[in-house]
N, C-alpha and C positions, 0 to 999 in steps of 0.2 A: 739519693746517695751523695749528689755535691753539699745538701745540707749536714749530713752527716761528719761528711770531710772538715768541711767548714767549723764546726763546733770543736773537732777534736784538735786543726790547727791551733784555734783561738788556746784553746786549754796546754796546748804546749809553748806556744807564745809567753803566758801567764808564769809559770811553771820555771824560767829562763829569763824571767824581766832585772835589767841589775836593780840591785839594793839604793843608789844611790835614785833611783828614778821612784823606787818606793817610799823613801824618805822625800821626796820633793813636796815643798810646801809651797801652794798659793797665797801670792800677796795677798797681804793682809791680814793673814792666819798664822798662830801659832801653833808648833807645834804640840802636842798632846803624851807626855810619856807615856808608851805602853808597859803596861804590867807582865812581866815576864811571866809566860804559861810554862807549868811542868807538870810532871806527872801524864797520866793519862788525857790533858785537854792539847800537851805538845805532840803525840805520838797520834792522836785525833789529828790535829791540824797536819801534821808532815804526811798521811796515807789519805790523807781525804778526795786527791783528784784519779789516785788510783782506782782507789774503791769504787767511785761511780764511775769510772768508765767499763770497770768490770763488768758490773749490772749492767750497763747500756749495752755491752757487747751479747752478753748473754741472753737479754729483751730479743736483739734484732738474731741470733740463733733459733731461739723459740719460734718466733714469729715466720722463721725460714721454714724451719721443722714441720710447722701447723699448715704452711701452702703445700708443701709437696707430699704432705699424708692425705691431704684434700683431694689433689690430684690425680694422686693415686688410687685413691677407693673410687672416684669418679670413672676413672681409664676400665676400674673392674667392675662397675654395675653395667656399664654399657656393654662389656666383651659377653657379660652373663645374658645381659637382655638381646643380644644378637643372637648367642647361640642357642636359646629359649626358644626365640621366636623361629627359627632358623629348623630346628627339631620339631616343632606344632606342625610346620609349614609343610616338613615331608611326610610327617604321621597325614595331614590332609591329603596330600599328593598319593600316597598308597594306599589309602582309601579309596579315594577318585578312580585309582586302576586295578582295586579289585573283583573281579569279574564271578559267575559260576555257570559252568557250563553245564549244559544238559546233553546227552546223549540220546537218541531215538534208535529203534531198533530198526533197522532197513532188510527190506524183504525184496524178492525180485521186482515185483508189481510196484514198489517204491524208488527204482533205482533213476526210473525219465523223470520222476519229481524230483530228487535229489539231483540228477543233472541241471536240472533246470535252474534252482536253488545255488550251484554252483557257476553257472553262465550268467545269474545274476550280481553274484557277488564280485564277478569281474567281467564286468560288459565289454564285449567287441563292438566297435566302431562297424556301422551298416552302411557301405559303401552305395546300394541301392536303395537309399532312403530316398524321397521325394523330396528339392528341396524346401516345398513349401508347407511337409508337418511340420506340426511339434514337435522340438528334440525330446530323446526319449530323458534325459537327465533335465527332471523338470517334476516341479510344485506336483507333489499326488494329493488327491483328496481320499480323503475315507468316509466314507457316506454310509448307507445302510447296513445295519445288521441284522443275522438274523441267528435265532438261540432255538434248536429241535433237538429231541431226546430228553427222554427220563429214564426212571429206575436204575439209579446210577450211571449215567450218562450222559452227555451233553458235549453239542457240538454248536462252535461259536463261526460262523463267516462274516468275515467283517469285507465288505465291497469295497474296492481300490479303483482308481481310474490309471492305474500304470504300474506294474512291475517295478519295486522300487527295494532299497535295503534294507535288511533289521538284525536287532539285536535283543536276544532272550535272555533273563537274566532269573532266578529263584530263592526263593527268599531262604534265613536258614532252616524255620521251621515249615518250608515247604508246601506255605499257604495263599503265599502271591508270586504272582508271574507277573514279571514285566515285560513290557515289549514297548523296542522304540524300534518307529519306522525313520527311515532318513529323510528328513525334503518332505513332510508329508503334515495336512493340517484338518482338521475335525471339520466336517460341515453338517451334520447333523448329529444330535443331542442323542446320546444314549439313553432307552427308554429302561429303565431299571425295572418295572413291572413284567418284563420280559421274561427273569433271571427265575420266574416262582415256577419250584418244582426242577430246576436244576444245580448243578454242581455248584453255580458260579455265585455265589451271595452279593458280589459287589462290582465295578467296573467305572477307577476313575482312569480319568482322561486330564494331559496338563501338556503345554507345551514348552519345549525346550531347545533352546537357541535352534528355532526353523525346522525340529524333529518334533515329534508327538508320539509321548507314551503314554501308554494304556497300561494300568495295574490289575488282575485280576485276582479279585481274593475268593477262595475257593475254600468247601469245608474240608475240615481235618482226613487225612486220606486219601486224597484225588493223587490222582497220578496224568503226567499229560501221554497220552495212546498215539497222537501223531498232532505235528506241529509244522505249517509250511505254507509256501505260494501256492496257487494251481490256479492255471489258465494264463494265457500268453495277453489280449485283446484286452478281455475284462476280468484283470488277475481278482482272486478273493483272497482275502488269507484265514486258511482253515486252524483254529484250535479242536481237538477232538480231546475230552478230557475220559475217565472212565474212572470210579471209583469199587472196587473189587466188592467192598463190605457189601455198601447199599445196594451195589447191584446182583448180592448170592440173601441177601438180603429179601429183594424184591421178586426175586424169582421165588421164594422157599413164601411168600407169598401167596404171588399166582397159584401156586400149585395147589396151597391149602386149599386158597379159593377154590379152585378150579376140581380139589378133590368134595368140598361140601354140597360144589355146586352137581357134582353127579350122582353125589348119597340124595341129595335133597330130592330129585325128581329126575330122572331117566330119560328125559324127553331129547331128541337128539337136537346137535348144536344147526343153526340154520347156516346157509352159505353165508349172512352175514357174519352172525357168532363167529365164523369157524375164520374169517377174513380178519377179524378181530385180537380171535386168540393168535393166529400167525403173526400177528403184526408185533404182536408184545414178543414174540422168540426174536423176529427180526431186530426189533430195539435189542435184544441179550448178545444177539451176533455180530453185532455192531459195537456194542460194550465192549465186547471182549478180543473186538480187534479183527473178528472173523467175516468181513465184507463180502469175500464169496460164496459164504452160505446164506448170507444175508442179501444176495441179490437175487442167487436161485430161490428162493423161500419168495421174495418181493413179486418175481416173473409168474410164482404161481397163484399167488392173491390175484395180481391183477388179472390174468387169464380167465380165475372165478367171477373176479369181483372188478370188473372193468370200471365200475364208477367210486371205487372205493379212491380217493383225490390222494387221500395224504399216504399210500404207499404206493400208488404211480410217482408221486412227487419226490418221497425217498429213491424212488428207483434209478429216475432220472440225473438227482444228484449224482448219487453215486457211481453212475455208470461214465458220468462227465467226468468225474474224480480219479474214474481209472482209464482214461482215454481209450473209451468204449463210445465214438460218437456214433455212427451208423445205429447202433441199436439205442443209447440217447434220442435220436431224432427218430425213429420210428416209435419210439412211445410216447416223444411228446406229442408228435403230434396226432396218436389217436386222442389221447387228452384234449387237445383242442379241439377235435372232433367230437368231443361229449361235449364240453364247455369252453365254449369259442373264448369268452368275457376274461378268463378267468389267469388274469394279468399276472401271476408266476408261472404259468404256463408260457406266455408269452416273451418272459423274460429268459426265462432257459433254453426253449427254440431260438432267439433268435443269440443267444450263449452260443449254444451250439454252433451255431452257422458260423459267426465269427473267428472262433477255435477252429474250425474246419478252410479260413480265409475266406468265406464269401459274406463280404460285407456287404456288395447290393441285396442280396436275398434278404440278411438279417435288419438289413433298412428296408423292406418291404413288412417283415413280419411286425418291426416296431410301427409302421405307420395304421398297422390296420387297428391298432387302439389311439386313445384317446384319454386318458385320464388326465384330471386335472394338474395344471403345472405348478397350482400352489405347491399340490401335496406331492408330486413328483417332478422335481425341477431336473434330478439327477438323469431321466428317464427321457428326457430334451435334451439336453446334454451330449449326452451318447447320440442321441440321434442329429444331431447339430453336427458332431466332428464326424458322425459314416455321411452325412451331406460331403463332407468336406474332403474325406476320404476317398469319396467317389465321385468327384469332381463338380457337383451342384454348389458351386460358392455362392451363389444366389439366395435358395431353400437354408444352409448354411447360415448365412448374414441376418435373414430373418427371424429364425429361432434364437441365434444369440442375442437379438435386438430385446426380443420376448423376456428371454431370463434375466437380460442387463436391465429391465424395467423393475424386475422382484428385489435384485441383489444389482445397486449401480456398483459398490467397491469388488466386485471379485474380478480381481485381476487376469484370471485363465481365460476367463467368457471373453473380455476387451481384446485378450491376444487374439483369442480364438476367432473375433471378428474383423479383427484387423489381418487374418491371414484369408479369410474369404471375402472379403473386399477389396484387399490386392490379386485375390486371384479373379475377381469379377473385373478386374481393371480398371476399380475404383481410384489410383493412387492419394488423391487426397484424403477423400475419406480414410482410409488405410492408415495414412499418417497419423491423420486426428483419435483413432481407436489406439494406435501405438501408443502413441502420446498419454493418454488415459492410463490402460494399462501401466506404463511406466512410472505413474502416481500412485498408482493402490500402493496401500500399506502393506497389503496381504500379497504381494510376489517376489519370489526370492530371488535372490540375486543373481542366478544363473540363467533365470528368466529374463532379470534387468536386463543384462547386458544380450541378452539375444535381443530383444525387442528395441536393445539402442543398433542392435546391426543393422536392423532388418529399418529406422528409421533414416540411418546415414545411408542405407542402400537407394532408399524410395526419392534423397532428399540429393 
């Protein structure tokens, strides 16, 4: 702008110079007469410094005009691209929070599961905890499952090592079910070979900021019959799914069968046929939701049919499922009285016992087997924390030593050994197990900071 000024002085300067200073001639030079201008070349010369400063003014107009219409559509692409981005942002956000809820039908026999489901969801503080468990708000694993029933039905238990929280969500065509557990992480691969001949077609598994869900895709028409925790010690979480078609389907089935098979030949059914044909109404009664007709039917096979395994073995679940232990533990273990070996027998007796609080007994029944720890690490495990439970920190230390050889990163085993090594009055050792622990990748933060308590305690 001082340039500006400057030019425009200069041209008023010119504009006001006297006549006699324009007529001044340098020595030596003569003057030159000018030719007098008329016409349109005098009315040229008298408007000539108006004219251009008109134009300059109106140059530097323009050029004012052209920055603040710049500025201006500038000021409005960015208020558009906030408020753009600003509306994607909540369209994601209500997304993120919308849910669908399932409702399940509750019958009396369902009301101590639902309590339970509801004391989980808002845990009370255990004033007689021991201090030297595991707190119960800690890293779950989900370990073995196991997939029984057909003919429209199928029932999914997925094994827990703690009571922990979740969340069900369904898809809109009502063909995946989600489930996220809180704090909780996969330690064994879902075996998909499982799922043939039931509802369930598919089962991924993904983890998500320290939760793990499970997605189950199911065929068209399944409905879920009952969805929940059961068991305090060694919680499972039951899916029970039931498909109405396949399963009026499957019956309309059997029957033909069952009708050709009497036109064909007359001969009557043996007690095992007839343990057989029961067992298939048992699977219908269980479909359709009706569990105590499906036990009383179960009590009378086995009564027939005492070596008949896989309806002692439904019996026993179920009787666990409706907190029936007394008669649970008297059939398992005539069951082990037939087949001592026969390691789900041995897993539900010592169930039982647990669910009933006697964990020395149920660490007596897990000692009397022996299977290998490749293939059952989980099965050490459990019997490593009822060591621990029951105050052998010794037996305790050595089993966890066992499984930290298969798996050095799992974090729980390292606590788990660093809490029975402090209680053996190992303190260094102890320290050095925390320490570990406190490095896996694999324990959550809730675990951190216990395991940093428990090292400023020892230290």
């Amino acid at each position: 702008m001082s340039l500006i000024n400057q030019m425009l002085k200069d041209l008023h300067q010119r504009q006001h110079q006297p006549h006699d200073a324009k007529d001044a001639v340098l020595p030596g030079m003569q003057r030159v007469a000018e030719e007098p201008k008329t016409g349109w070349r005098a009315s040229l010369t008298m408007r000539r410094p108006s004219w251009v400063m008109n134009i300059f003014i109106v140059i530097i107009v323009a050029w004012l005009v052209a920055i603040a219409w710049y500025v201006w559509q500038y000021n409005a692409r960015q208020g558009h691209f906030s408020s753009t981005r600003k509306q994607a942002f909540q369209k994601y956000v209500q997304a993120q929070q919308k849910t669908h809820k399932i409702e399940l039908p509750t019958s009396p026999s369902q009301k101590s599961s639902d309590t339970e489901q509801s004391s989980q969801t808002n845990p009370q503080p255990n004033a007689t905890q021991p201090s030297q468990a595991i707190p119960h708000v800690s890293r779950v694993d989900l370990g073995a499952v196991q997939v029984t029933g057909e003919n429209g039905a199928t029932e999914l238990s997925f094994s827990l090592t703690a009571r922990t929280d979740y969340s069900v969500s369904l898809s809109q065509d009502k063909q995946t079910i989600s489930i996220v557990f809180h704090d909780t992480k996969l330690i064994q691969q879902f075996n998909q070979a499982l799922l043939s001949n039931s509802l369930v077609t598919n089962v991924r598994s993904r983890p998500i900021d320290g939760n793990l869900q499970l997605q189950l895709h199911v065929q068209p028409g399944t409905r879920i019959q009952q969805l929940g925790l059961a068991g305090e010690q060694t919680p499972n979480f039951i899916v029970d799914l039931v498909n109405p078609e396949l399963a009026n389907a499957a019956a309309q089935r059997l029957k033909k069968a069952a009708q050709a098979t009497a036109i064909k030949r007359a001969i009557p059914l043996t007690p095992g046929q007839k343990a057989q044909r029961d067992y298939q109404k048992v699977l219908a009664y269980v479909n359709n939701g009706n569990k105590k007709a499906a036990i009383s039917l179960l009590e009378s096979i086995v009564q027939s049919q005492p070596r008949y395994i896989p309806a002692r073995e439904m019996l026993v679940t179920l009787l666990i499922q409706q907190h029936s232990y007394a008669d649970a533990e008297q059939y398992v273990a005539e069951g082990r009285n037939i087949d001592p070996n026969y390691l789900p027998f041995v897993k539900l007796q010592a169930r039982v016992l647990v669910e009933q609080g006697d964990n020395k007994q149920a660490l007596s029944v897990l000692e009397q087997m022996s299977p290998p720890i490749k293939k059952e690490p989980e099965y050490y495990a459990y019997m490593a924390a009822l060591y621990q439970r029951t105050g052998d920190n010794v037996a305790s230390a050595q089993l966890y030593k066992q499984l930290l050889r298969l798996n050095p990163t799992n974090g729980v085993w390292w606590l788990g050994l660093g809490i029975a090594l402090e209680g053996a009055g190992k303190r260094n050792a102890a320290i050095a197990a925390y320490e570990r622990a406190n490095n896996t990748p694999n324990l959550s933060p809730q675990l951190k900071g216990y395991v940093s308590q428990k090292i400023n305690g020892l230290e």
